[in-house]
Backbone bond lengths (Angstrom), bond angles and torsions (degrees), N, CA, C in turn:
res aa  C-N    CA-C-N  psi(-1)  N-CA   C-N-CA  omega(-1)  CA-C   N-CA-C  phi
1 X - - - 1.461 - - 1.524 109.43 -
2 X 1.326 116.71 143.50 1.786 120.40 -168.64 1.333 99.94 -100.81
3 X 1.423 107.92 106.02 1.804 123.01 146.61 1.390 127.14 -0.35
4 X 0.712 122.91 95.20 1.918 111.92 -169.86 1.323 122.60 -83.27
5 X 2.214 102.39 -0.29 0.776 106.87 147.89 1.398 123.90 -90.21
6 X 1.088 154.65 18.93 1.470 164.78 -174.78 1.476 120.29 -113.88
7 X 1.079 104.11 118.60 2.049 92.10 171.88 1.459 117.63 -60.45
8 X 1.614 92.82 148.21 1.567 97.44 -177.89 1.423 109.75 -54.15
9 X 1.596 124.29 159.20 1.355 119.26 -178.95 1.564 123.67 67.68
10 X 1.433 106.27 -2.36 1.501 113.80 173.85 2.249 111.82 -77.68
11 X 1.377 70.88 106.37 1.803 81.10 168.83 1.910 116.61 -101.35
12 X 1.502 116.24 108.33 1.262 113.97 171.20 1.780 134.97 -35.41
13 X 1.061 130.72 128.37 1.575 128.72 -162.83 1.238 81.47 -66.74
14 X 1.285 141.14 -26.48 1.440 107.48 -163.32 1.713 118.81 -151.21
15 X 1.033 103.82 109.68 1.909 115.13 -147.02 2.173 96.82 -48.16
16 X 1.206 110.90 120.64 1.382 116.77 -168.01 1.835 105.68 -73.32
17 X 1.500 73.91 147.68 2.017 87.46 -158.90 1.501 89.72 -74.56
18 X 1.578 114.09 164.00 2.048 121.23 174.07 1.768 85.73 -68.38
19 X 1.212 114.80 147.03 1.165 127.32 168.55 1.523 122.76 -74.98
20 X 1.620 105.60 -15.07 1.646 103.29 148.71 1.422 129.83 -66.34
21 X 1.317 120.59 -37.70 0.826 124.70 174.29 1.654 133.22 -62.34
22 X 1.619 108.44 -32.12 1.116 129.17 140.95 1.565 125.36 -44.79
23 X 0.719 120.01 -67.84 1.857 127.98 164.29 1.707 103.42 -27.52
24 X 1.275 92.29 -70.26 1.642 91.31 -167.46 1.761 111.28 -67.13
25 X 1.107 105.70 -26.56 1.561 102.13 178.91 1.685 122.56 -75.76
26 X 1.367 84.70 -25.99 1.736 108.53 174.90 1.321 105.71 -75.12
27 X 1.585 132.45 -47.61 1.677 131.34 163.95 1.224 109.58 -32.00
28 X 1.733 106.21 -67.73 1.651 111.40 -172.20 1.694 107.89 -60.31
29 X 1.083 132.70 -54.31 1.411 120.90 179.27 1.639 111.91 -45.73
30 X 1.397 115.15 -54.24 0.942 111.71 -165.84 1.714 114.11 -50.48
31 X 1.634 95.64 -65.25 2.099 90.40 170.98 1.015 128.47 -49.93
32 X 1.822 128.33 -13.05 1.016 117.52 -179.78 1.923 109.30 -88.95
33 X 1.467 91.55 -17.03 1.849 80.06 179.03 1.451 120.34 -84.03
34 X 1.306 99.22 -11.28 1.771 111.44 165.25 1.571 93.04 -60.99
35 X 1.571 122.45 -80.49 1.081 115.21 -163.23 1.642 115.17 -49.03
36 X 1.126 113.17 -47.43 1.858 107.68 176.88 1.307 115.57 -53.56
37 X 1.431 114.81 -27.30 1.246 100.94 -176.46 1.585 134.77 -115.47
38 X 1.490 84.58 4.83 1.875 105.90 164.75 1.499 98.68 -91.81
39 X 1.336 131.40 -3.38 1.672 136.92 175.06 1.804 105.14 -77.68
40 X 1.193 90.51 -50.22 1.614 111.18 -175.18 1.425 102.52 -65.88
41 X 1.175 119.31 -43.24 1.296 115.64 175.41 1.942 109.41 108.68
42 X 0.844 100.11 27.07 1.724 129.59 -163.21 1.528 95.31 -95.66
43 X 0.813 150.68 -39.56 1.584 158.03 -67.60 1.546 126.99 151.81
44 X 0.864 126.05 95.47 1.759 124.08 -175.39 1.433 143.74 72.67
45 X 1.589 92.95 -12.29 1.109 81.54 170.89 1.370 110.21 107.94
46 X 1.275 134.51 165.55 1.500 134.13 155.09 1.256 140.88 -35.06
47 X 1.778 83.96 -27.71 1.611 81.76 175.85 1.399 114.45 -118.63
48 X 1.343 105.50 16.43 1.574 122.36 145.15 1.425 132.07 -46.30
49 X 1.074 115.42 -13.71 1.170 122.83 179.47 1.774 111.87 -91.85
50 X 1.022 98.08 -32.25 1.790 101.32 158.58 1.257 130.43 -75.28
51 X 1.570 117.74 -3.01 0.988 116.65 165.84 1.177 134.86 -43.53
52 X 1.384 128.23 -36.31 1.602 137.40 178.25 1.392 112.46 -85.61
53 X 1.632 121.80 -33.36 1.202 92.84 176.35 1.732 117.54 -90.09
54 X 1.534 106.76 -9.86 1.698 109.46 -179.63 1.669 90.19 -60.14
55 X 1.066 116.94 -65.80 1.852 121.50 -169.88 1.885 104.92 -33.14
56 X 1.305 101.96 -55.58 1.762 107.29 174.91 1.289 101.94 -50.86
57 X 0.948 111.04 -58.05 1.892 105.98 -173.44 1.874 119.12 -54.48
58 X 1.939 100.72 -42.53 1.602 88.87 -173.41 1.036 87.91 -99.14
59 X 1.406 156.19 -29.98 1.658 148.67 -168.80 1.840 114.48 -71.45
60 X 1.047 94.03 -57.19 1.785 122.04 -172.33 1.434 97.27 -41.39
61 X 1.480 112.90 171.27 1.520 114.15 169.41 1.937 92.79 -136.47
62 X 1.429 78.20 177.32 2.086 93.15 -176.01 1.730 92.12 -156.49
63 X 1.215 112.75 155.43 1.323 91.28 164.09 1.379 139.62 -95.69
64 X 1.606 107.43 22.14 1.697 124.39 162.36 1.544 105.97 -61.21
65 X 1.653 123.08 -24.61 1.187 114.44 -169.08 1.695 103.95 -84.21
66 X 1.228 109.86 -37.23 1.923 105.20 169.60 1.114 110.98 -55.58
67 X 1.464 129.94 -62.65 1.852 114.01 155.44 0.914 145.42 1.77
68 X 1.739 107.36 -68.98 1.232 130.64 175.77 1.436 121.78 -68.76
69 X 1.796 105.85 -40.10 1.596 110.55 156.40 1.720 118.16 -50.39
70 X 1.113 93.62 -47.62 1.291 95.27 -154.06 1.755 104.33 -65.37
71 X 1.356 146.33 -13.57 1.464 158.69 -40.03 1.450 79.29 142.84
72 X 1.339 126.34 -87.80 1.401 145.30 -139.18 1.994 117.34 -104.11
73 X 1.473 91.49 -4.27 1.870 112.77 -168.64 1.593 117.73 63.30
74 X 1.302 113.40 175.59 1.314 120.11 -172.88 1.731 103.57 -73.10
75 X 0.889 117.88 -36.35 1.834 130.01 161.87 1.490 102.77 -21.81
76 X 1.030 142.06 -43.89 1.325 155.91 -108.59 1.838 84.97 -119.77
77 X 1.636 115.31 49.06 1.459 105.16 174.83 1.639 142.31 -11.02
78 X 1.270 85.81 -76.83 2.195 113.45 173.08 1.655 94.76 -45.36
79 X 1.156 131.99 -55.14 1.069 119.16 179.21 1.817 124.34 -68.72
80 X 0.993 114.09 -61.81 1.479 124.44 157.85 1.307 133.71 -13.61
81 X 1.747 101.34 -62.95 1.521 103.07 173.14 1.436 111.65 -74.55
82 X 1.274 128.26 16.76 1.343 109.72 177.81 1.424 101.47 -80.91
83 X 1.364 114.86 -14.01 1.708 100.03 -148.82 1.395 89.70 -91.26
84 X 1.716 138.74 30.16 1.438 150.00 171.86 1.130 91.46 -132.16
85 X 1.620 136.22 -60.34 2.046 125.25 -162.51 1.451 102.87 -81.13
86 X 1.062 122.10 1.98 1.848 101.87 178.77 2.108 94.28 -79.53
87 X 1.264 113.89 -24.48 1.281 107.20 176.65 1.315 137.45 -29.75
88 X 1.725 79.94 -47.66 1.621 114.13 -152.00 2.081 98.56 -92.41
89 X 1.147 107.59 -18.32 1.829 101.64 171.52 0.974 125.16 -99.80
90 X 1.162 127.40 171.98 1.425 127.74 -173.77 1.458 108.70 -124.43
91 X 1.520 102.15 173.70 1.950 95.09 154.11 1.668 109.49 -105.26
92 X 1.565 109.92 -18.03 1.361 111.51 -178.90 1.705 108.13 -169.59
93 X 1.774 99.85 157.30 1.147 100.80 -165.80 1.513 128.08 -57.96
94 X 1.046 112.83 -20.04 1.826 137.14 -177.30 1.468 89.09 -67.82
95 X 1.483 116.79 -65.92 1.620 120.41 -175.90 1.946 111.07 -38.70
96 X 1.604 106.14 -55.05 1.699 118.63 -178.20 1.020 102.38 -72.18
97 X 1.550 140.82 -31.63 1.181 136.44 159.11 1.204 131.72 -31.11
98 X 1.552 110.55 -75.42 1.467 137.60 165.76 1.874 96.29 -38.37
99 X 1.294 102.27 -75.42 1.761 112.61 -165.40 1.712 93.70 -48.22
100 X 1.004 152.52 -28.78 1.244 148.83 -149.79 1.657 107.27 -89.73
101 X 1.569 85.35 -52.90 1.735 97.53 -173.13 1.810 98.66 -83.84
102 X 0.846 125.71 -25.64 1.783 103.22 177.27 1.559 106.07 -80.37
103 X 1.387 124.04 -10.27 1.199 126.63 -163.16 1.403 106.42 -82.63
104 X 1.564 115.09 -32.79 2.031 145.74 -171.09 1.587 81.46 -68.12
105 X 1.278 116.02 -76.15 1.332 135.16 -157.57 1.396 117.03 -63.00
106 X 1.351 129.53 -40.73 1.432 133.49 174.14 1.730 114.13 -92.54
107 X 1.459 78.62 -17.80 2.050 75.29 172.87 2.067 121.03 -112.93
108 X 1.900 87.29 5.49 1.659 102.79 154.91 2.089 104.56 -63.26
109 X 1.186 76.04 -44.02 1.941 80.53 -160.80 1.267 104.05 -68.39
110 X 1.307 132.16 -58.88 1.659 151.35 170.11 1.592 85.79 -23.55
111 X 1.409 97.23 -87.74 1.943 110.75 -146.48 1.539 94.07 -50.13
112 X 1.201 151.19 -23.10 1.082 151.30 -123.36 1.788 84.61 -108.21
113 X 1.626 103.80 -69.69 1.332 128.26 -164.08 1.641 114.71 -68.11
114 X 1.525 120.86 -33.73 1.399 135.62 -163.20 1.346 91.35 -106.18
115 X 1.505 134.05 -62.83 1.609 138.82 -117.70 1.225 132.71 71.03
116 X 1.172 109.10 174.20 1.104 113.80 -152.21 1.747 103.46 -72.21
117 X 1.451 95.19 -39.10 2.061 90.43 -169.33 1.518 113.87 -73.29
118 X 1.713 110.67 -16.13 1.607 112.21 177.04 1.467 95.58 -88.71
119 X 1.137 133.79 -14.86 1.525 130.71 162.32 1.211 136.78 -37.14
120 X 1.960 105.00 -54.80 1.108 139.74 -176.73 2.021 95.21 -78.36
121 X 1.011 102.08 -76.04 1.800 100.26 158.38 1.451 115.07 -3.43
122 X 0.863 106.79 -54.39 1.740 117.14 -150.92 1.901 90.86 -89.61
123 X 1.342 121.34 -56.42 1.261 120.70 -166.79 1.500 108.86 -59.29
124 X 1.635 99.72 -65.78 1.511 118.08 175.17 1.655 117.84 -35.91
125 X 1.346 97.68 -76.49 1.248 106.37 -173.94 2.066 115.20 -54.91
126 X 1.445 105.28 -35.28 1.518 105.14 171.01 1.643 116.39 -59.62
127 X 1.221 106.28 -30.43 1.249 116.87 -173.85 1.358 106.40 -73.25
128 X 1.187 112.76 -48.63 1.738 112.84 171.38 1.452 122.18 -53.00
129 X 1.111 86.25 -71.88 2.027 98.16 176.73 1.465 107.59 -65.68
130 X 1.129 130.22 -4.86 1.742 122.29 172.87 1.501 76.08 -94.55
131 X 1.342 129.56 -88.78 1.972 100.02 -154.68 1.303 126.42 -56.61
132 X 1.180 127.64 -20.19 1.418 143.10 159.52 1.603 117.34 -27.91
133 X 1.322 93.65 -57.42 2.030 120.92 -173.83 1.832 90.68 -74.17
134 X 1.970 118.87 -60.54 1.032 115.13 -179.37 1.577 115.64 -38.63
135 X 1.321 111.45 -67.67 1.592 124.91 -171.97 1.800 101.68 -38.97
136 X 1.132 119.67 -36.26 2.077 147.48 -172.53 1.489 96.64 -33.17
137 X 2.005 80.70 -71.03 1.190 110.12 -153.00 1.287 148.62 -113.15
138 X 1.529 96.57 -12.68 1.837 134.65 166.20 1.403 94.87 -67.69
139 X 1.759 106.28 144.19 1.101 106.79 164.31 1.874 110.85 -82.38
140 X 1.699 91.08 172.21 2.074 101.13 -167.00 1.951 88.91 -53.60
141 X 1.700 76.56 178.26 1.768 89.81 -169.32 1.508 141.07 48.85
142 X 1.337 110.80 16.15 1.742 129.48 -155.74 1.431 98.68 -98.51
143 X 1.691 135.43 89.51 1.221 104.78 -175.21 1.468 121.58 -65.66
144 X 1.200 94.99 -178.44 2.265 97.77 167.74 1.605 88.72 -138.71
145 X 1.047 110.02 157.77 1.625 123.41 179.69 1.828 99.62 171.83
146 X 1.377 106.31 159.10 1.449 109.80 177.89 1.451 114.50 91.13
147 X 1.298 111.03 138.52 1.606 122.80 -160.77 2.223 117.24 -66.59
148 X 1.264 77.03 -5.94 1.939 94.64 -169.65 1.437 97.31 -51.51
149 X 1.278 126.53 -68.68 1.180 108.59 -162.14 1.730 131.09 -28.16
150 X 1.690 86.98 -58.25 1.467 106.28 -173.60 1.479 113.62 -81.71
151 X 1.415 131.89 3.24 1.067 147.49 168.29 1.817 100.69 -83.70
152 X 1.171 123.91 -52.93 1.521 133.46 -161.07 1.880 85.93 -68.90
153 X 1.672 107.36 -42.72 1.701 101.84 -178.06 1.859 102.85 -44.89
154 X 1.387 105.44 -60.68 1.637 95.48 -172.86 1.151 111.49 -70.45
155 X 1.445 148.15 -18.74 1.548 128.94 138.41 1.380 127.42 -32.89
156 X 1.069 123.63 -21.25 1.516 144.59 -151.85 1.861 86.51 -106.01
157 X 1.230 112.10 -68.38 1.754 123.12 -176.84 2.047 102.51 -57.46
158 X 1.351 78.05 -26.29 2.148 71.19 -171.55 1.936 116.40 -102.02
159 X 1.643 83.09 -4.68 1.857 94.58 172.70 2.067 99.04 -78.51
160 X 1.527 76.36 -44.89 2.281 65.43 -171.58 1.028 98.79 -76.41
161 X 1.258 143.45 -10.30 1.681 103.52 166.25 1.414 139.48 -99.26
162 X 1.844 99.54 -3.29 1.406 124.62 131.76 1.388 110.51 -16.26
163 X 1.686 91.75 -82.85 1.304 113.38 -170.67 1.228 121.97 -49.98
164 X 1.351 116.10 -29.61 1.642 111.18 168.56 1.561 133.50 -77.75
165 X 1.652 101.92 -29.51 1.185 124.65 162.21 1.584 108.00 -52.03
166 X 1.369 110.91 -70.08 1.922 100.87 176.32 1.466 116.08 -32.86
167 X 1.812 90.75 -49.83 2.145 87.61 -163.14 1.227 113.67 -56.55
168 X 1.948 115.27 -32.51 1.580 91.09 -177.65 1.158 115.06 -93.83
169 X 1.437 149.28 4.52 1.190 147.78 139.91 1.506 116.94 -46.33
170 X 1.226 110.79 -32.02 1.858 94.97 -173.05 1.392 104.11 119.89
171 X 1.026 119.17 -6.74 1.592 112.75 -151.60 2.343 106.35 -96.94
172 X 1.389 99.75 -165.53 1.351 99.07 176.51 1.188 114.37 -95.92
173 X 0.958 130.57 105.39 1.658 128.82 -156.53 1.743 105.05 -90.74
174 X 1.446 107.82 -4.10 1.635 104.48 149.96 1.574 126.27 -64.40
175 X 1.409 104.57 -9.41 1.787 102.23 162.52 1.312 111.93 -73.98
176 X 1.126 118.22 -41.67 1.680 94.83 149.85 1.431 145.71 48.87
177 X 2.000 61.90 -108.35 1.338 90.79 -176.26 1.956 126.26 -97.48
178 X 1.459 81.98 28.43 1.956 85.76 167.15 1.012 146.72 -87.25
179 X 1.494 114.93 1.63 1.462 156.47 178.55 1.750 90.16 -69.40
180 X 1.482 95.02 -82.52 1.750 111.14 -174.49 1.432 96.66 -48.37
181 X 1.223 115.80 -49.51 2.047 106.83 -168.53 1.474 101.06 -64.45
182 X 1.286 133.29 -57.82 1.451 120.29 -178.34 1.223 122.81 -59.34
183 X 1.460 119.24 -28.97 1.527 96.42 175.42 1.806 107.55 -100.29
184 X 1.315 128.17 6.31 1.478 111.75 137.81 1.688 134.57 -64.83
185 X 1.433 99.16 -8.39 1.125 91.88 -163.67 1.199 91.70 -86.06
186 X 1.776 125.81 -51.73 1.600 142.55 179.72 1.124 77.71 -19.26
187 X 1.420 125.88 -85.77 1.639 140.65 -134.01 1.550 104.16 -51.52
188 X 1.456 109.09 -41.27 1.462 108.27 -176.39 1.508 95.47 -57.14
189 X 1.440 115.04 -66.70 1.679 120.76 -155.73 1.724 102.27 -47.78
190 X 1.392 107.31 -37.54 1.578 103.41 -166.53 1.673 106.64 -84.36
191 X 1.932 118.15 -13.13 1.357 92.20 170.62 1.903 110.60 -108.57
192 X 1.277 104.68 27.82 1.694 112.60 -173.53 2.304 83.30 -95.02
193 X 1.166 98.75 -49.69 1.344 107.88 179.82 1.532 128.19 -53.98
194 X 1.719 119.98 -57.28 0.962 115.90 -176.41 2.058 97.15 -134.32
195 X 0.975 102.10 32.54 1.921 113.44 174.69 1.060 107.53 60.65
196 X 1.226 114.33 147.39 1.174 132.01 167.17 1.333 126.43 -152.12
197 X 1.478 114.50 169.56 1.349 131.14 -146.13 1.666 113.34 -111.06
198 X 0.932 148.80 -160.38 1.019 150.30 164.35 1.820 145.78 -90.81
199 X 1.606 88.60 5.53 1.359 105.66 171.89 1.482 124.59 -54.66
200 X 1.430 112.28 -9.49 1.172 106.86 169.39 1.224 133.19 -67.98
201 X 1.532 126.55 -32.77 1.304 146.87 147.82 1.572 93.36 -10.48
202 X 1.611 91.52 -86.62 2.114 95.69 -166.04 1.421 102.10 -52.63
203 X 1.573 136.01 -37.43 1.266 103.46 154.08 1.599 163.93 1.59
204 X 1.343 81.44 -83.17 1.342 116.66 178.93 1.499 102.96 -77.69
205 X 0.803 136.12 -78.58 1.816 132.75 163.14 1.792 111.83 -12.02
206 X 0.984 100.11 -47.75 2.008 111.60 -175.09 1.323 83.83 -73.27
207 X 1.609 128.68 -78.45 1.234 91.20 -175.23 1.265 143.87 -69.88
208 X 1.340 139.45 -6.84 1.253 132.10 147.91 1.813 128.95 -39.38
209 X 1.463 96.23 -47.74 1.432 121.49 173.99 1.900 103.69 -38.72
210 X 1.701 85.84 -49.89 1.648 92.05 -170.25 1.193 125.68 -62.27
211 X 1.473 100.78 -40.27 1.782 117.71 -178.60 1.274 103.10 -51.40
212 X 1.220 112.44 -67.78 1.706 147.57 -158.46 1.983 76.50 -64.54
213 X 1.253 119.92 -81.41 2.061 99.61 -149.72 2.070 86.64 -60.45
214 X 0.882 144.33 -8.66 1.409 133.76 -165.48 1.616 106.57 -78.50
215 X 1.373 108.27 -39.54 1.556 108.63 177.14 1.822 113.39 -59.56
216 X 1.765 129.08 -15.71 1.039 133.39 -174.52 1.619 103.40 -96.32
217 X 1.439 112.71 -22.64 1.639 105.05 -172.07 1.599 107.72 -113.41
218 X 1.292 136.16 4.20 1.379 130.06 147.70 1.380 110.37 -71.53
219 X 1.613 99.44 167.75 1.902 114.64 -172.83 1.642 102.33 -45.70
220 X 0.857 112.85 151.88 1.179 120.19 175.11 1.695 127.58 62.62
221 X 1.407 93.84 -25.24 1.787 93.97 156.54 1.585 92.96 77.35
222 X 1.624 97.01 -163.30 1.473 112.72 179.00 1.342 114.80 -53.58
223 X 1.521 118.32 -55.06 1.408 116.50 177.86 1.601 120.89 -30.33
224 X 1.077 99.41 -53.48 1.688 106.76 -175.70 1.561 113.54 -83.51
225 X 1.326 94.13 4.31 1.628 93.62 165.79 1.323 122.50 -88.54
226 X 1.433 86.42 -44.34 1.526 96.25 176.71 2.061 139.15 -80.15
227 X 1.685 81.63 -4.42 1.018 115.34 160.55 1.496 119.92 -52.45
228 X 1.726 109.74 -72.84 1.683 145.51 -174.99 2.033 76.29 -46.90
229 X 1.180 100.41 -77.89 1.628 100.90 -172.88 1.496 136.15 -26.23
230 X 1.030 83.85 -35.72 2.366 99.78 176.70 1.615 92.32 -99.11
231 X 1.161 132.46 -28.88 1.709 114.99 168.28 1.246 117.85 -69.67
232 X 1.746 122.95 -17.66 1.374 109.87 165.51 0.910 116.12 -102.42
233 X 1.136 123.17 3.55 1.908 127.44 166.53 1.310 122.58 -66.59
């Protein structure tokens, strides 16, 4: 519908982000400028400076805490919500940085294409089932923290419809998947360089998560998935 405050023929410089997506990117900025700036010394005080790693400790996940759930039941709050707030911390601002801006950018395309409630789907739920799989399969003491997981989920939601776009053109719908191959590969170069840990696991899980819930929230949903499936059989 056209603005009646806007002139006719008025196109915005800059295509407006889903306002979920905003929310959540606005959370993560926000804790991280607490943390930058209780670092700086701007902020809290002396013992501001612990701010980031106390947050890793009660926010963060490891997979002693699925244990302990699992041990203690889903009841077991403090433990629980981690497997949603380890998202939301960082270890450093470059890290919330990075997670912030692929989050604008991959969840411009998402919110646009899905909406807003298969949006939330995609973040949430990646976020779960990526630490879920982590907690699986990481060895004990391994933290997870940082927005990637559930970010790689909407990589995961914006590869299949890539992917669907190729199939009905004709094309190789393994292009795809070059999005996901380049930034595994980054990941390799950046943990051969300065080490790395096992967050890739929850990675890789979110995006699967994504692919996999994306076939239920495009037109036609599962049906027409499973449809495409017996035509190439």
């Amino acid at each position: 519908m056209h603005n009646p405050q806007e002139p006719e023929g008025f196109v915005p410089p800059v295509n407006p982000i889903p306002p979920v997506i905003v929310m959540l990117a606005l959370a993560i900025v926000l804790v991280e400028a607490a943390f930058s700036l209780a670092e700086a010394g701007i902020v809290g005080g002396p013992s501001g400076i612990g701010w980031r790693v106390a947050a890793l400790n009660d926010y963060g996940l490891n997979p002693l805490v699925w244990d302990a759930l699992l041990v203690r039941g889903l009841g077991e709050v403090d433990l629980a919500k981690r497997f949603v707030t380890y998202a939301f911390v960082h270890a450093s601002f470059t890290q919330a940085l990075f997670g912030a801006v692929l989050l604008v950018a991959l969840g411009k395309f998402v919110g646009e294409a899905f909406g807003s409630i298969a949006t939330l789907v995609f973040f949430f739920g990646g976020a779960i089932f990526g630490a879920v799989i982590f907690c699986m399969l990481a060895p004990s003491n391994n933290p997870l923290f940082g927005v990637y997981p559930p970010v790689f989920s909407l990589i995961g939601a914006y590869t299949y419809q890539i992917w669907l776009r190729l199939g009905e053109t004709g094309e190789s719908q393994l292009r795809a998947f070059q999005l996901i191959g380049f930034l595994l590969a980054l990941q390799l170069v950046f943990g051969a360089l300065f080490g790395g840990g096992y967050a890739w696991i929850a990675e890789l899980a979110g995006f699967a998560f994504g692919f996999a819930a994306a076939t239920v929230f495009v037109p036609g949903g599962w049906n027409a998935f499973l449809a495409r499936m017996r035509k190439r059989s």
